[in-house]
C-alpha positions in Angstrom: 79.0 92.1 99.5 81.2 94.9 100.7 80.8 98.0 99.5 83.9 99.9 98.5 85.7 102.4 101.0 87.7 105.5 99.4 90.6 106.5 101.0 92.8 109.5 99.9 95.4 111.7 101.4 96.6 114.5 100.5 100.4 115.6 101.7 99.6 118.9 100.7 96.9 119.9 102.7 98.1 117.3 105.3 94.6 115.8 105.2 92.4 112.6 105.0 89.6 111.8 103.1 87.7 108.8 103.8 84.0 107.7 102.4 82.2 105.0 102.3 78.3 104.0 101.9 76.0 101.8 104.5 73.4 100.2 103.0 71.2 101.5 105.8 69.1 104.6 107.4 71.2 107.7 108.7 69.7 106.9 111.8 71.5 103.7 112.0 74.7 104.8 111.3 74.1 108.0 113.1 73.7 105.8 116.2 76.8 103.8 115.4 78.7 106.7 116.0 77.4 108.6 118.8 76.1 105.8 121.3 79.4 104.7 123.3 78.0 100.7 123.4 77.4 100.8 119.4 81.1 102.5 118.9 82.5 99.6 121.4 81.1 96.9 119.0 82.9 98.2 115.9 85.4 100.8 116.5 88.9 98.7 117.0 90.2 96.6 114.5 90.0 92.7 115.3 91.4 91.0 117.8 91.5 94.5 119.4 88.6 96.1 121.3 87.0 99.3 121.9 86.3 100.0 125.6 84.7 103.7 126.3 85.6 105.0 129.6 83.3 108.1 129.4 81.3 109.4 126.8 79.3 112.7 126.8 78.2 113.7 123.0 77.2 117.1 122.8 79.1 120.4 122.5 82.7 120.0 123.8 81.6 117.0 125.8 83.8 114.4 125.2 85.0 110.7 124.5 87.4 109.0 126.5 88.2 105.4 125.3 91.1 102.5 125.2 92.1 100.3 122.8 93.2 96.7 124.1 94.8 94.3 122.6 94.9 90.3 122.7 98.0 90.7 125.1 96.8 93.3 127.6 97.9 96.2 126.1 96.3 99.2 125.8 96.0 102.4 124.1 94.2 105.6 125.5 92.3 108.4 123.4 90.2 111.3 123.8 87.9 113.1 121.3 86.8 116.4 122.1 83.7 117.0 120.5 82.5 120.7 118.8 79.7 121.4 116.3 76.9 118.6 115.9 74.4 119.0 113.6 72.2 116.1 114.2 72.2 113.4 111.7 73.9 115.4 109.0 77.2 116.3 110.9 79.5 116.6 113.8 83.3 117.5 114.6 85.9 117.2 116.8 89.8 117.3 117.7 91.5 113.9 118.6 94.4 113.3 121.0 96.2 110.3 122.3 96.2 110.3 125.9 97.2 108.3 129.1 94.7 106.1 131.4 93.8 109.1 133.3 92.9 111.0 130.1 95.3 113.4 130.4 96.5 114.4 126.0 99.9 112.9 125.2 101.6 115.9 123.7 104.0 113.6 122.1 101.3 113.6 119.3 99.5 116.2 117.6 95.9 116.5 118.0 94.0 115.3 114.7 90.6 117.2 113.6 87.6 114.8 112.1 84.9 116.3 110.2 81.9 113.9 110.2 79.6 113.8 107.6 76.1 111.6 107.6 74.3 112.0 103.8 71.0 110.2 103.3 71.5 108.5 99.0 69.5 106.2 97.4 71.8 103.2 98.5 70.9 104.1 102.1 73.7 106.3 103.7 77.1 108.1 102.7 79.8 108.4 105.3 82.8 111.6 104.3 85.1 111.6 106.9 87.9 114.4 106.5 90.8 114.4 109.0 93.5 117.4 109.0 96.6 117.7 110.6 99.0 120.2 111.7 101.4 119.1 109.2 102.3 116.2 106.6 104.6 114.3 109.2 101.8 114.7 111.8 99.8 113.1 109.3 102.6 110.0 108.0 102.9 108.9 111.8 99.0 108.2 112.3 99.3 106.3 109.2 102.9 104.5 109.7 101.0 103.3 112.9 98.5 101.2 110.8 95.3 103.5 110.8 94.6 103.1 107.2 94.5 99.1 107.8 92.7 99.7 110.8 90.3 102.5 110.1 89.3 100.7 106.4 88.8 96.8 109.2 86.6 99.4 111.7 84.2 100.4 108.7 83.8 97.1 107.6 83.6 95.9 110.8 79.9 98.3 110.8 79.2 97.1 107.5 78.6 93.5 109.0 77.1 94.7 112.7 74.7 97.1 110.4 74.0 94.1 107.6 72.7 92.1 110.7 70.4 94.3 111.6 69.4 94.8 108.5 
């Protein structure tokens, strides 16, 4: 069984607010989200695919990845990484982006606060997003991210309940 996934936003602060809880270490879902060939196995929705193109986590390192679809197509995104505190935390800005990496400034950057908490039930996941502004925010979402984010954690639900 699933466990639930909250999802808010708030217009007003032009933020998201996403948690969920894994019914696993920290560690594992720690690892889920730092190591580039866990990330590849969960992070697009199905039938897309994660594909990382460079990864260095640390201290503004840096992901580069693509999303591909069934057809061929493909998305591009960079997330430039800032504080980590290891296995409790880590942030970073997000952009859209062409194949060479270089930001799309048709689209604002998004920040992601990370947030790793060890609970009885194993562990909790906060993830906070803020945008420059409410319409900044509506576009991300009127592009399916909701549907998609919400398919991504389940997606790691099911890898993790494997393990398990």
């Amino acid at each position: 069984m699933k466990t639930p996934i909250i999802f808010n936003k708030d217009d007003h602060s032009a933020s998201i607010y996403i948690m969920k809880v894994f019914h696993t270490t920290v560690d594992e879902v720690w690892n889920h989200f730092t190591k580039s060939d866990s990330l590849d196995q969960w992070w697009a929705p199905k039938p897309w695919k994660c594909q990382t193109l460079k990864m260095n986590f640390e201290p503004e390192g840096s992901w580069n990845y693509a999303m591909m679809g069934s057809e061929n197509e493909k998305h591009f995104s960079k997330v430039q990484f800032h504080e980590i505190n290891f296995h409790r935390s880590f942030d970073y800005s997000a952009f859209f982006t062409d194949e060479n990496g270089n930001i799309n400034n048709e689209f604002s950057a998004s920040n992601w606060l990370l947030g790793f908490t060890g609970v009885e039930e194993g562990t909790k996941l906060t993830v906070n997003i803020h945008f420059k502004t409410t319409a900044d925010m509506m576009i991300l979402l009127e592009m399916g991210f909701e549907e998609g984010f919400k398919m991504g954690l389940h997606q790691l639900e099911d890898l993790l309940n494997k393990k398990g």
